[in-house]
The first five atom37 places (N, CA, C, CB, O) and aatype in JSON, in Angstrom:
{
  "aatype": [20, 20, 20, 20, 20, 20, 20, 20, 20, 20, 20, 20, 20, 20, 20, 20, 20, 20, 20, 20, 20, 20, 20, 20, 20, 20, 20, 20, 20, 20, 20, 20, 20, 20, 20, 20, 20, 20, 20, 20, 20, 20, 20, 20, 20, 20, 20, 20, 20, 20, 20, 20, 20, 20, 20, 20, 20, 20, 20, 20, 20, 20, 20, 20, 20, 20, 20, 20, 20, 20, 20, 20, 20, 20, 20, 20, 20, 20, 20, 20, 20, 20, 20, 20, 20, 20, 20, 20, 20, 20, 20, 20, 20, 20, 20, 20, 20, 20, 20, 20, 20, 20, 20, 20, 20, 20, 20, 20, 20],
  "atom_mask": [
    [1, 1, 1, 1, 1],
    [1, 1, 1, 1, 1],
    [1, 1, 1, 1, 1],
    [1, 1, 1, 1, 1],
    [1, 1, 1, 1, 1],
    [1, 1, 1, 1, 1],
    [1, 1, 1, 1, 1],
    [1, 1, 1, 1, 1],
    [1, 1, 1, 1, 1],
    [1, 1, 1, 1, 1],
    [1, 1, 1, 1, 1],
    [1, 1, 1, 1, 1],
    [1, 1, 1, 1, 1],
    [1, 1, 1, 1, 1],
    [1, 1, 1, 1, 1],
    [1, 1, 1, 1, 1],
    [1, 1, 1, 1, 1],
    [1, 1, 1, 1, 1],
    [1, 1, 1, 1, 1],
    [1, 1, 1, 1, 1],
    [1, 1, 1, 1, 1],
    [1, 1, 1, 1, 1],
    [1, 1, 1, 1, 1],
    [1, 1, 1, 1, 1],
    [1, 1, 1, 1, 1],
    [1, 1, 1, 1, 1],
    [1, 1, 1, 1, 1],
    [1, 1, 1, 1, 1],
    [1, 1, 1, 1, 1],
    [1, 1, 1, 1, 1],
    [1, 1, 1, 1, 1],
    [1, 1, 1, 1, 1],
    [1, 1, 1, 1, 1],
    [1, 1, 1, 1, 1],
    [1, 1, 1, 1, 1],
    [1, 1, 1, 1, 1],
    [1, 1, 1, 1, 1],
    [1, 1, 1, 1, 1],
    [1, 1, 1, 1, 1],
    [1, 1, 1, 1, 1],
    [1, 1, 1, 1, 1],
    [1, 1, 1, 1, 1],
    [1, 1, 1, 1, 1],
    [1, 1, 1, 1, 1],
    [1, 1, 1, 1, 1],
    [1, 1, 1, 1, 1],
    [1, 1, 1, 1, 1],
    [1, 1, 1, 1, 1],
    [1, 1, 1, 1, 1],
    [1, 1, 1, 1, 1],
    [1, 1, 1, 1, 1],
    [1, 1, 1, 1, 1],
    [1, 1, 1, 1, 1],
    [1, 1, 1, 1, 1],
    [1, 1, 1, 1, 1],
    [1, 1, 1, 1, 1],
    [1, 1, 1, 1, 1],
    [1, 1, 1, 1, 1],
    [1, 1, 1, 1, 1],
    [1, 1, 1, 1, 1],
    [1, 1, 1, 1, 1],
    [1, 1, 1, 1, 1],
    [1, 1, 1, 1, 1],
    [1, 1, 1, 1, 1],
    [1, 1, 1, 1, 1],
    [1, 1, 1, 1, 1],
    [1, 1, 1, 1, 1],
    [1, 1, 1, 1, 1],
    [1, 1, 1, 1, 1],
    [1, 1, 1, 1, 1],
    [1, 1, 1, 1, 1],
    [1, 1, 1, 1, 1],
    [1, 1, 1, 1, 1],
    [1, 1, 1, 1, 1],
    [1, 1, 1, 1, 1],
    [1, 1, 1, 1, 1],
    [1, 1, 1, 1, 1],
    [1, 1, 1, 1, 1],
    [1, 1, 1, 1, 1],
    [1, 1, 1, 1, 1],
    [1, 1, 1, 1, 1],
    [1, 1, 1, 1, 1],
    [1, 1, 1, 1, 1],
    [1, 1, 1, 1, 1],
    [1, 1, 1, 1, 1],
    [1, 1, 1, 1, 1],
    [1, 1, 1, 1, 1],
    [1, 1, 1, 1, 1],
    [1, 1, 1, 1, 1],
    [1, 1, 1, 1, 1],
    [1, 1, 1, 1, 1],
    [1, 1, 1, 1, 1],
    [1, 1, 1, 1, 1],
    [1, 1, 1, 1, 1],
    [1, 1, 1, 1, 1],
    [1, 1, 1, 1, 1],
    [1, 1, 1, 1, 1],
    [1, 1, 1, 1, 1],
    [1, 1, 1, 1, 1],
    [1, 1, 1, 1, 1],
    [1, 1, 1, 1, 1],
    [1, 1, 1, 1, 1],
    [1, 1, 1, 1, 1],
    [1, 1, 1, 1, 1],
    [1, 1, 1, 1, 1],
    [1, 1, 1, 1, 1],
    [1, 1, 1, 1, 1],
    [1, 1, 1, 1, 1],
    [1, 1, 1, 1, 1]
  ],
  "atom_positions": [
    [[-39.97, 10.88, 51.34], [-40.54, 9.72, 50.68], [-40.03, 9.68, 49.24], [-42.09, 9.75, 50.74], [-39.86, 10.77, 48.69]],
    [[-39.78, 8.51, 48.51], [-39.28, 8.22, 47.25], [-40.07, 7.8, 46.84], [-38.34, 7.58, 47.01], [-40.91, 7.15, 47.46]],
    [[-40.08, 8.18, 44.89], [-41.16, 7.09, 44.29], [-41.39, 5.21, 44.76], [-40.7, 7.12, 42.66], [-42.39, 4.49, 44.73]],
    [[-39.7, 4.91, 45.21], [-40.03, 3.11, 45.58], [-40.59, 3.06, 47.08], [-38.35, 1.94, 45.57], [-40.56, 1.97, 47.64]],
    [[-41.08, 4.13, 47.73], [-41.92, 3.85, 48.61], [-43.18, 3.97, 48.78], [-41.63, 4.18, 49.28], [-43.71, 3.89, 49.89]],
    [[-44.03, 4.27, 47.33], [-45.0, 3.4, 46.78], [-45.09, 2.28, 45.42], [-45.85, 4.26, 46.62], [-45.85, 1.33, 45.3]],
    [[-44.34, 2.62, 44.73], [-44.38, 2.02, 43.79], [-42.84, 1.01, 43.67], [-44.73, 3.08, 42.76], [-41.68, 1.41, 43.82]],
    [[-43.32, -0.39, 43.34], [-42.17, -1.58, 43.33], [-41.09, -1.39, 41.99], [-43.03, -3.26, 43.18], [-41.35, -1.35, 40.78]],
    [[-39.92, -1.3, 42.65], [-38.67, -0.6, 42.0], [-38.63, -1.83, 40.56], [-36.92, -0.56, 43.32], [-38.02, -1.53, 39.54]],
    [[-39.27, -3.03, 40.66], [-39.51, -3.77, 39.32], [-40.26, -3.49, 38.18], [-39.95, -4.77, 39.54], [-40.06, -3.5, 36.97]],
    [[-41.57, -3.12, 39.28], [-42.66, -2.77, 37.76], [-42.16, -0.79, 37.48], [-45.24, -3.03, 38.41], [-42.66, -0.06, 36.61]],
    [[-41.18, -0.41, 38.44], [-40.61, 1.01, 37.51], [-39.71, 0.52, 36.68], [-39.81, 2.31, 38.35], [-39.7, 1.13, 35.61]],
    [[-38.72, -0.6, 36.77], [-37.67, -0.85, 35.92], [-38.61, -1.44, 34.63], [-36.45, -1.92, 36.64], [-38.25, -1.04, 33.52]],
    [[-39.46, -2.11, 34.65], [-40.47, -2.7, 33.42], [-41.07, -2.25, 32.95], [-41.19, -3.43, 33.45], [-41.71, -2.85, 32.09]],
    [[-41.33, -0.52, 33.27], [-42.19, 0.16, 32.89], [-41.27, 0.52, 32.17], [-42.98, 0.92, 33.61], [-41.32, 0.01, 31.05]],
    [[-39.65, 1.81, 32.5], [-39.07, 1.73, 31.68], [-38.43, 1.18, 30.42], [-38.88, 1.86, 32.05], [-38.33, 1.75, 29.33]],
    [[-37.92, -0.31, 30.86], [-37.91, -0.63, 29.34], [-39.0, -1.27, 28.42], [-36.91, -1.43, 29.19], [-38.74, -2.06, 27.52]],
    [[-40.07, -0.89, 28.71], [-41.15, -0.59, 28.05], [-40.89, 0.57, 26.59], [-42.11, -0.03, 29.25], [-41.15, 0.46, 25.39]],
    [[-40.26, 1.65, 27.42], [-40.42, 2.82, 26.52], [-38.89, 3.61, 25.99], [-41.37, 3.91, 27.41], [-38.66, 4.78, 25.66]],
    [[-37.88, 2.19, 26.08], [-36.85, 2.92, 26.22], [-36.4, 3.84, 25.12], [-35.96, 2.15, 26.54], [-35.73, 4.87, 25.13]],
    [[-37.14, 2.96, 23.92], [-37.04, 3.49, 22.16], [-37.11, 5.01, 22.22], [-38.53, 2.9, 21.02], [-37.63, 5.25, 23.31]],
    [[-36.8, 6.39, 21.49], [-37.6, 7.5, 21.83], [-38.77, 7.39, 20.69], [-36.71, 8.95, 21.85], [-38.74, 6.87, 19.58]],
    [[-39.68, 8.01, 21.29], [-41.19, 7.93, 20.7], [-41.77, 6.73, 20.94], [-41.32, 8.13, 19.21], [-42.69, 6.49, 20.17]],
    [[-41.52, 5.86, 21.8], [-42.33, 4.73, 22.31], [-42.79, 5.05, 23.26], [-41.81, 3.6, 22.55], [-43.48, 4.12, 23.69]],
    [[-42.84, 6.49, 24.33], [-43.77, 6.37, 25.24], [-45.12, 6.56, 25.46], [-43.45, 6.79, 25.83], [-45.57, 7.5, 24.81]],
    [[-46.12, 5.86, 26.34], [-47.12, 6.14, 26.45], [-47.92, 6.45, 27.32], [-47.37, 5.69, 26.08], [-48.61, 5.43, 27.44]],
    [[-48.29, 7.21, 28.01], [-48.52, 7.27, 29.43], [-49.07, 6.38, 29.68], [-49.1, 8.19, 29.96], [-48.64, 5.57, 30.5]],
    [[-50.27, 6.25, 29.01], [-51.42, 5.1, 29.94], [-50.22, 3.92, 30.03], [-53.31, 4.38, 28.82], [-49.54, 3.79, 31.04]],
    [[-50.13, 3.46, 29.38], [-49.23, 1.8, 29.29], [-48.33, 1.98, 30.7], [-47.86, 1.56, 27.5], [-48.52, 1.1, 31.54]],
    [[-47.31, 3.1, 31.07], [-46.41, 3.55, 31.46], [-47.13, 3.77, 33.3], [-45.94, 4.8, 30.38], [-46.68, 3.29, 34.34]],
    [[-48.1, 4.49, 33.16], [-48.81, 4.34, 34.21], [-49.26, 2.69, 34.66], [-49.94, 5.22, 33.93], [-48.69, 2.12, 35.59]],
    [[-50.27, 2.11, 33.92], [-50.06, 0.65, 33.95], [-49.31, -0.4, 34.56], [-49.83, 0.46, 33.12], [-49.63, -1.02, 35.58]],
    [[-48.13, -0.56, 33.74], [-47.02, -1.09, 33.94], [-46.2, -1.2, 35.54], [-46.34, -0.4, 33.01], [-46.0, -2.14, 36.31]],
    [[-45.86, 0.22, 35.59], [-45.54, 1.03, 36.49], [-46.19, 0.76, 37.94], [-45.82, 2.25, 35.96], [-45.48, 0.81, 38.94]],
    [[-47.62, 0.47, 38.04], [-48.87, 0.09, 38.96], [-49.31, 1.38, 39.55], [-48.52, -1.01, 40.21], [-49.94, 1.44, 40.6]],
    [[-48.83, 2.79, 38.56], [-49.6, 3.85, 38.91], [-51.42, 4.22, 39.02], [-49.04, 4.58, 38.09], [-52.09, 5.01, 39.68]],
    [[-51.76, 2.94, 37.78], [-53.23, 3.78, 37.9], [-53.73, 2.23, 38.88], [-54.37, 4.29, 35.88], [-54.82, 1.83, 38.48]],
    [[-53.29, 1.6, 39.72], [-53.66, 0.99, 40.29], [-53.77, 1.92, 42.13], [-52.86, -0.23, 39.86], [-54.52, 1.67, 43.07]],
    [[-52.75, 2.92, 42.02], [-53.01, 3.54, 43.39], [-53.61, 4.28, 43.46], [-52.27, 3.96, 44.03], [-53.9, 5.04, 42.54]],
    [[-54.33, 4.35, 45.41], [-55.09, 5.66, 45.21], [-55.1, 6.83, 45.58], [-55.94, 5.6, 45.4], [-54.35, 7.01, 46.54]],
    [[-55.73, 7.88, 45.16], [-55.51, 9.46, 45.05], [-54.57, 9.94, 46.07], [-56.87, 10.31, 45.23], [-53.73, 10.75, 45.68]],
    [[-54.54, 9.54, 47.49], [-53.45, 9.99, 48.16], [-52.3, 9.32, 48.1], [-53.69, 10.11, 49.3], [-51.51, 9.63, 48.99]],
    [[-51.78, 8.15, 47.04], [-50.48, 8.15, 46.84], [-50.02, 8.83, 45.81], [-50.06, 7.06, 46.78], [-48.96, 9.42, 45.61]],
    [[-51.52, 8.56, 44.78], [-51.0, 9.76, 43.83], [-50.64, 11.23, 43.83], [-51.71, 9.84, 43.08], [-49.77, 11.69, 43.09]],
    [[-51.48, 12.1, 44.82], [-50.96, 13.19, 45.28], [-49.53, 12.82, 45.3], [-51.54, 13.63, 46.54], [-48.78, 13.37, 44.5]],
    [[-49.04, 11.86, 46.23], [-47.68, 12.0, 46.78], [-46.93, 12.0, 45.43], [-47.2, 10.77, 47.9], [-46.08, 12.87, 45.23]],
    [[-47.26, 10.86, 44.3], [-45.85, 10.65, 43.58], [-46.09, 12.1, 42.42], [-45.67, 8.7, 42.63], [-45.41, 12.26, 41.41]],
    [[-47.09, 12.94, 42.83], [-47.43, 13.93, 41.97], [-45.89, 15.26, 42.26], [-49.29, 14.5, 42.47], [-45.07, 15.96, 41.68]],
    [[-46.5, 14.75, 43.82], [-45.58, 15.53, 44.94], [-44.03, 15.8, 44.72], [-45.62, 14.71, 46.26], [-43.39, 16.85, 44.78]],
    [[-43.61, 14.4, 44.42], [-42.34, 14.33, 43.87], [-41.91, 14.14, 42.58], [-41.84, 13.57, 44.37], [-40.72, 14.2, 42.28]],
    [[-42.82, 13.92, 41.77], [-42.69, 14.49, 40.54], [-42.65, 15.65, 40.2], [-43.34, 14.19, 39.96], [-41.89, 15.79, 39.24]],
    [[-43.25, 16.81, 40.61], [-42.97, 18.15, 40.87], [-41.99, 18.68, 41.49], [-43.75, 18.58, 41.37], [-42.07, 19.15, 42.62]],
    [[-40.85, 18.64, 40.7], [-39.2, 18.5, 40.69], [-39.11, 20.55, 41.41], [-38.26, 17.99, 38.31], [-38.24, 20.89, 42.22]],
    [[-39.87, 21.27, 41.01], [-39.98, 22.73, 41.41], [-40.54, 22.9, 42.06], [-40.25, 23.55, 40.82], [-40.52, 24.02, 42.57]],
    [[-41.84, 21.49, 42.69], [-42.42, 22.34, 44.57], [-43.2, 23.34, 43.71], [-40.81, 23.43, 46.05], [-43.99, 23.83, 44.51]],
    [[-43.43, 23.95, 42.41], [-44.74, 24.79, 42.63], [-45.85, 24.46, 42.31], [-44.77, 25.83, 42.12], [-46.65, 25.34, 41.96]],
    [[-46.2, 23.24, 42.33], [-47.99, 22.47, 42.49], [-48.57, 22.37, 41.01], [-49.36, 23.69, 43.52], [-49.68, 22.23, 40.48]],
    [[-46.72, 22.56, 40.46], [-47.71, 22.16, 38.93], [-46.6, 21.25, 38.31], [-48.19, 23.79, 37.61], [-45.54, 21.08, 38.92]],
    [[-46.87, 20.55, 36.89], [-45.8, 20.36, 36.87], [-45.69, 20.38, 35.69], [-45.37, 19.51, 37.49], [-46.39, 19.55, 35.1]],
    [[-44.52, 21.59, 34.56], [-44.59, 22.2, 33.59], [-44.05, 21.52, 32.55], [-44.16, 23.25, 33.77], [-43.22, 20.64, 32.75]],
    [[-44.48, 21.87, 31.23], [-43.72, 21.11, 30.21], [-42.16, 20.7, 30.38], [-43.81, 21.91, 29.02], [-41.86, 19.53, 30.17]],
    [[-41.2, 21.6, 30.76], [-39.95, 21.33, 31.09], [-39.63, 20.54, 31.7], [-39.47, 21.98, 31.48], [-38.57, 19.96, 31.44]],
    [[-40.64, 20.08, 33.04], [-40.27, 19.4, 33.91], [-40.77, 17.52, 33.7], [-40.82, 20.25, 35.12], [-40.35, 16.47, 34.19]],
    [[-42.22, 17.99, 32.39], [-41.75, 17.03, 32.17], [-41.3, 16.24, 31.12], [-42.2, 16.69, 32.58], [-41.68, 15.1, 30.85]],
    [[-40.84, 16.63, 30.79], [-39.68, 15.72, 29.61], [-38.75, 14.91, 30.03], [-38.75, 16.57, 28.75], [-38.26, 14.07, 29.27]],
    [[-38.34, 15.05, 31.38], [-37.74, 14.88, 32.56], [-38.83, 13.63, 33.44], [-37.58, 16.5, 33.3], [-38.23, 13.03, 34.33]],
    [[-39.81, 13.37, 33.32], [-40.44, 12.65, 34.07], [-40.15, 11.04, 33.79], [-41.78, 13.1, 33.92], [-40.94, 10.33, 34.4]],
    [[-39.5, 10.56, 33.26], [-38.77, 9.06, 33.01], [-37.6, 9.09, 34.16], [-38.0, 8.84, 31.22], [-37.37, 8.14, 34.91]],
    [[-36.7, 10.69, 34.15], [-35.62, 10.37, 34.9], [-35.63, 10.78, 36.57], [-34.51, 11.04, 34.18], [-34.73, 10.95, 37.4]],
    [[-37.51, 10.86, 36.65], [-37.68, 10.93, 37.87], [-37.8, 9.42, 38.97], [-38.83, 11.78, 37.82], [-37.85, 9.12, 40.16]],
    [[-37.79, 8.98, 38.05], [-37.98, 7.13, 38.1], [-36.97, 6.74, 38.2], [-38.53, 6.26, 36.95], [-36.84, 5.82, 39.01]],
    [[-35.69, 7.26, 37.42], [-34.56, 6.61, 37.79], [-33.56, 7.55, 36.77], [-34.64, 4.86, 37.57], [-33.9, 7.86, 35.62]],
    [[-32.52, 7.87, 37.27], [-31.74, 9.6, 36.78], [-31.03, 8.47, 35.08], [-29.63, 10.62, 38.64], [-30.74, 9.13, 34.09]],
    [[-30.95, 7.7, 35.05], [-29.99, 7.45, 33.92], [-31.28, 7.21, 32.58], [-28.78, 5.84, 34.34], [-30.87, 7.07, 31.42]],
    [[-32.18, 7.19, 32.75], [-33.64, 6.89, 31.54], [-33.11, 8.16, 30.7], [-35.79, 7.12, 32.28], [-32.19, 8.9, 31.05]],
    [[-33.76, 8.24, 29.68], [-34.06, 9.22, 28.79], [-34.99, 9.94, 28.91], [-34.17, 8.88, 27.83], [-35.95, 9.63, 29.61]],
    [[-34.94, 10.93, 28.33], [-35.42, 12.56, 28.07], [-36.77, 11.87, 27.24], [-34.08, 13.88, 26.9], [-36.79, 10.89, 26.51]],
    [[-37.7, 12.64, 27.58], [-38.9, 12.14, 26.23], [-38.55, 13.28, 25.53], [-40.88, 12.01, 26.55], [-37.96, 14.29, 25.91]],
    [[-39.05, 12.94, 24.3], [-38.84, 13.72, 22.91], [-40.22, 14.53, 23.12], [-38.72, 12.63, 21.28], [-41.29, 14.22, 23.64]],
    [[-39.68, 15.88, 22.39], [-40.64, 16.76, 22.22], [-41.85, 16.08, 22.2], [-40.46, 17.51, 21.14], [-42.48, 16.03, 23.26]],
    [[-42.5, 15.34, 20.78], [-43.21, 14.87, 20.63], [-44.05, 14.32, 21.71], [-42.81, 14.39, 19.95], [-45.22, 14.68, 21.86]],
    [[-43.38, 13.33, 22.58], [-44.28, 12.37, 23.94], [-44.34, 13.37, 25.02], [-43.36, 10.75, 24.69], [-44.9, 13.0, 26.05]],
    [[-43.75, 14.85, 24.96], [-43.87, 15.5, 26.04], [-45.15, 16.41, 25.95], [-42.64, 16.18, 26.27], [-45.79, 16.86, 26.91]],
    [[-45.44, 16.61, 24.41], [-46.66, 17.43, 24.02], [-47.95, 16.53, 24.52], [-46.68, 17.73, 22.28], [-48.91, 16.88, 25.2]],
    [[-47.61, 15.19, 23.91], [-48.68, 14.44, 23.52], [-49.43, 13.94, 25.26], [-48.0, 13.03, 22.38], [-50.61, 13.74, 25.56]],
    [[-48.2, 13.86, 26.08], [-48.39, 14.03, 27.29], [-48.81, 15.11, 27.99], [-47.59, 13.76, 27.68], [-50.03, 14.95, 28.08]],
    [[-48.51, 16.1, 28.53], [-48.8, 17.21, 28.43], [-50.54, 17.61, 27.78], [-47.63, 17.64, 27.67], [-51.39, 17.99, 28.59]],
    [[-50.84, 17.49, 26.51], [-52.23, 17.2, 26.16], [-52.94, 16.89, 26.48], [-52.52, 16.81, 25.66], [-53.96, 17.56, 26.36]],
    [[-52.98, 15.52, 27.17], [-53.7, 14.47, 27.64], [-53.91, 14.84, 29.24], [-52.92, 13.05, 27.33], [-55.05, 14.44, 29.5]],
    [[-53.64, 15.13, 29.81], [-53.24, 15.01, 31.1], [-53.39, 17.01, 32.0], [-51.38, 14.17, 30.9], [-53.37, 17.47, 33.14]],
    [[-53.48, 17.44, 30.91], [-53.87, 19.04, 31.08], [-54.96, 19.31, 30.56], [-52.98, 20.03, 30.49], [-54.94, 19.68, 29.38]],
    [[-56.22, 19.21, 31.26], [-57.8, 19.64, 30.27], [-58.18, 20.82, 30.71], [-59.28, 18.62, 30.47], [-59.39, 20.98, 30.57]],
    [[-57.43, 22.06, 31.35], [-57.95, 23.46, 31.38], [-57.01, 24.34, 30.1], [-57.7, 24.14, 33.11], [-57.09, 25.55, 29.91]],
    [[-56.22, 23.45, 29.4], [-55.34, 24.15, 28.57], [-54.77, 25.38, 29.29], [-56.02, 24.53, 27.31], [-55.02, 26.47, 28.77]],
    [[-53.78, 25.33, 30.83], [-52.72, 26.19, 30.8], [-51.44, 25.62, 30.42], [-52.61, 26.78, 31.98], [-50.51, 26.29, 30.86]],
    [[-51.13, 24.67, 29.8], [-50.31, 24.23, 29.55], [-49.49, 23.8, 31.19], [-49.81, 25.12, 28.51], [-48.43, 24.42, 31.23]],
    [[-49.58, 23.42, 31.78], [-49.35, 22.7, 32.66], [-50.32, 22.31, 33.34], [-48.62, 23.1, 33.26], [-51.39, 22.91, 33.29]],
    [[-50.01, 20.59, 34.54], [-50.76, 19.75, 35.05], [-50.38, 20.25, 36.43], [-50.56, 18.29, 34.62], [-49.24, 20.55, 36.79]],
    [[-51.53, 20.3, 37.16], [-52.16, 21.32, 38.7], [-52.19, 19.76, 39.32], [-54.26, 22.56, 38.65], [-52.55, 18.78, 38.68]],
    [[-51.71, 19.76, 40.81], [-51.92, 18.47, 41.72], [-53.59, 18.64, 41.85], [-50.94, 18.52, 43.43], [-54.13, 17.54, 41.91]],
    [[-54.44, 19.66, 41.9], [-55.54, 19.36, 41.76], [-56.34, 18.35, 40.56], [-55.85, 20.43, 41.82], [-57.34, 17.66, 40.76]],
    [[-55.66, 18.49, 39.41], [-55.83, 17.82, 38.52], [-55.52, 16.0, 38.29], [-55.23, 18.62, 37.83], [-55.58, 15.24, 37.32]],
    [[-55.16, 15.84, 39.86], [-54.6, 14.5, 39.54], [-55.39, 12.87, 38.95], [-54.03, 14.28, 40.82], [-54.91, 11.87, 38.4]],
    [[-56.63, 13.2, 39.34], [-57.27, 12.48, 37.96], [-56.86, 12.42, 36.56], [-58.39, 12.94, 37.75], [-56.94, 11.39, 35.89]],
    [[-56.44, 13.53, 36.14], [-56.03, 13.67, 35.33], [-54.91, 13.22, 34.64], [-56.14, 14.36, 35.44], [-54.78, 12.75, 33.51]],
    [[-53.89, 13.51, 35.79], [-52.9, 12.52, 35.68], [-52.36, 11.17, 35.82], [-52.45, 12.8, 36.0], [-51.21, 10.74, 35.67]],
    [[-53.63, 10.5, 36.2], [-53.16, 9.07, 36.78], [-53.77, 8.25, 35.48], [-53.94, 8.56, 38.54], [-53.21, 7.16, 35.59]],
    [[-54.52, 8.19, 34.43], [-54.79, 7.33, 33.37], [-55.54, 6.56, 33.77], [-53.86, 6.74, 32.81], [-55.49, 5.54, 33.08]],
    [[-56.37, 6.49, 34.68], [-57.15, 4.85, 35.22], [-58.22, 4.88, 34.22], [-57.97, 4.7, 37.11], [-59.04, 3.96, 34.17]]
  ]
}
């Protein structure tokens, strides 16, 4: 399964250039846009699924800085900055990474 087999390959292209600036991203907006916090928990599992580029049920700062070019390989890198600020938001046991259990967490609704 691919992210465009839940989510419409338009509102990912509109989500992107939403944030193409670096330091313009925002999750919530990005989720939004995107029609992520419009789905529910078992698609989000899924696009959690494949956003978790390493298969180990988390998905780590490294991986995501990288989470724009999981949407589409030619986007940009988020900058340190939107990867912390992300990362922050979206991790509330402070291990520094986001657990598919956590996916409330990750979806912004």
């Amino acid at each position: 399964m691919s992210l465009t087999d839940i989510l419409s390959p338009s509102d990912i292209a509109a989500a992107l250039r939403d944030c193409q600036a670096p330091d313009s991203f925002s999750p919530k907006k990005f989720f939004q846009i995107s029609g992520m916090s419009k789905k529910s928990s078992s698609q989000l599992k899924e696009i959690f699924r494949i956003l978790d580029n390493d298969q180990s049920g988390f998905i780590e700062e490294d991986e995501l800085k990288y989470f724009l070019q999981r949407f589409e390989c030619g986007a940009r890198v988020l900058t340190t900055s939107e990867t912390k600020t992300f990362l922050a938001a979206a991790d509330h046991d402070g291990d520094g990474k986001i657990g598919a259990e956590g996916i409330d967490n990750f979806k912004y609704r």
